[in-house]
C-alpha positions in Angstrom: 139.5 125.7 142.4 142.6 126.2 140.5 143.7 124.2 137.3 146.3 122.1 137.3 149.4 123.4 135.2 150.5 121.1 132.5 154.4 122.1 133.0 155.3 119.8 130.0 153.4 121.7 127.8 155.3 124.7 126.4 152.5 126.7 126.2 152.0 126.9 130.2 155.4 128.7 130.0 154.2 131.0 127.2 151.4 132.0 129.7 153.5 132.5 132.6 155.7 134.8 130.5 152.5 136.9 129.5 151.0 136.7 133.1 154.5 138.0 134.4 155.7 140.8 132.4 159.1 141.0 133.8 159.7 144.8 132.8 157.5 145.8 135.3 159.8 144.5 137.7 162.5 147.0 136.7 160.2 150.2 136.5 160.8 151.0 140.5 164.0 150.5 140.8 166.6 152.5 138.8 169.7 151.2 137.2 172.1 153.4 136.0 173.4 152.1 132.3 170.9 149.1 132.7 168.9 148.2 129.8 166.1 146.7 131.8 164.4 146.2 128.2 167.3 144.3 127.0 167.6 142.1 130.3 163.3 141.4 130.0 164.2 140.9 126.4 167.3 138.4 127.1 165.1 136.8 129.2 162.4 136.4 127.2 164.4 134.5 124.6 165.8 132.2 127.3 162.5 130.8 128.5 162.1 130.1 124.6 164.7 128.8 123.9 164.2 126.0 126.7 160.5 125.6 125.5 162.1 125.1 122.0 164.4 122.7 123.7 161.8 120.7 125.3 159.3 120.6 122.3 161.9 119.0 120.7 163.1 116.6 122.9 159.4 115.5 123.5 158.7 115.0 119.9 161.7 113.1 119.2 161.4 110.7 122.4 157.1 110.2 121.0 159.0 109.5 117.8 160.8 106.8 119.6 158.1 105.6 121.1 156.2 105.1 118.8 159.0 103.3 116.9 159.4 100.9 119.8 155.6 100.2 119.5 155.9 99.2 116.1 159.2 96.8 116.7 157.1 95.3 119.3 154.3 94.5 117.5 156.9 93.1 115.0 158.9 91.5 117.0 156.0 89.6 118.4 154.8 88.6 114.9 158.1 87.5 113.6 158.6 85.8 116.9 155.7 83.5 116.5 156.7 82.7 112.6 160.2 81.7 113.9 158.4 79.3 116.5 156.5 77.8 113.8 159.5 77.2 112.1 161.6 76.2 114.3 158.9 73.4 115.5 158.9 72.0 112.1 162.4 71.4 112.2 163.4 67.7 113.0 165.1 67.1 116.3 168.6 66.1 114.7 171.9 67.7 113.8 170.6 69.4 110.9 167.2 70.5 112.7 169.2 71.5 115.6 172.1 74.2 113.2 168.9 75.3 111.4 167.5 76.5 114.9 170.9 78.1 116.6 170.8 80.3 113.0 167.1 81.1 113.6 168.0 82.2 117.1 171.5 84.1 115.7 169.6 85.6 113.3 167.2 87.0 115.9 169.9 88.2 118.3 171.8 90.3 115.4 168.4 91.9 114.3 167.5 92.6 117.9 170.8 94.5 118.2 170.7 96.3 115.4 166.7 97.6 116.7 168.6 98.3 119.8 171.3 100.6 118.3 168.8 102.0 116.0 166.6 103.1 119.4 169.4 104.5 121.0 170.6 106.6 118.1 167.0 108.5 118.0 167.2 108.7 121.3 170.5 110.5 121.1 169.4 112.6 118.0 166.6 114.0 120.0 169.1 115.1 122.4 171.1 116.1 120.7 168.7 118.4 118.4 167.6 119.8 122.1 170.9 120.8 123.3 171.8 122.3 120.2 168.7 125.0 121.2 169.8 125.6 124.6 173.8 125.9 123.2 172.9 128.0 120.8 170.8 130.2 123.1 174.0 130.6 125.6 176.2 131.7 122.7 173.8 134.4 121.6 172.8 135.2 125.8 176.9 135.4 126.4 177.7 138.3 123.4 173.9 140.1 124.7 175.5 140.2 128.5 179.0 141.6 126.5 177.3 144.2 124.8 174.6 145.0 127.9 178.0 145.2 129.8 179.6 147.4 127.2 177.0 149.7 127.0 175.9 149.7 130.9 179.9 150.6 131.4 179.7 153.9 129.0 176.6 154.7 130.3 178.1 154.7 134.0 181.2 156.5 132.5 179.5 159.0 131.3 177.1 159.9 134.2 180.2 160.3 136.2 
């Protein structure tokens, strides 16, 4: 029976890589001016780079998990003191201000978690795409120069 791959776990890519050595697909076939070495190469460096990508993106979004675990567990507890303390206060005018600032109070700092949340969230995007950009830039001049070179090479078999 097979195993089950774990596809977000960037070493089952690794292994595919290994398993499937893509230069052996080339060594039939015959490409005048093709650096079938290069392409493999290329390659090679793009399934990286999206396995960098995605170890990235997964430890940011457990860092933000496990951020929203603690501002739970916090949340709860300051919840409960801000019951008590609200309960304590008498039911008049006074009593009644004191508890609409308890409740502002609470609104502001739940916003703020909020934006806090959401700007991990967007960092560990952000640090992902930066991988895979930066991949496409450096792909982009290696198809150039492959192109370059397979050109001369054609050139000058002609």
């Amino acid at each position: 029976m097979a195993t089950e791959k774990n596809w977000f776990d960037p070493n089952t890519y690794m292994e595919m890589m290994k398993e499937n050595d893509l230069s052996k697909m080339f060594d039939k076939a015959s490409f005048p001016g093709v650096d079938a070495e290069a392409l493999t190469e290329a390659q090679k460096k793009n399934v990286q780079a999206i396995v960098d990508a995605n170890r990235v993106a997964s430890e940011g979004y457990q860092a933000l998990f496990k951020k929203q675990v603690e501002i739970m567990q916090a949340g709860v507890s300051e919840l409960t003191e801000t019951m008590k303390a609200a309960s304590t206060q008498p039911m008049t005018t006074e009593g009644t201000e004191a508890r609409v600032e308890m409740a502002k109070a609470q609104f502001e700092k739940s916003v703020a978690v909020f934006k806090e949340l959401s700007e991990t969230a967007q960092k560990a995007n952000e640090d992902a795409m930066s991988i895979i950009q930066a991949r496409f830039s450096e792909g982009v001049e290696e198809m150039k120069d492959l192109a370059a070179t397979s050109m001369s090479a054609m050139k000058a078999a002609a």
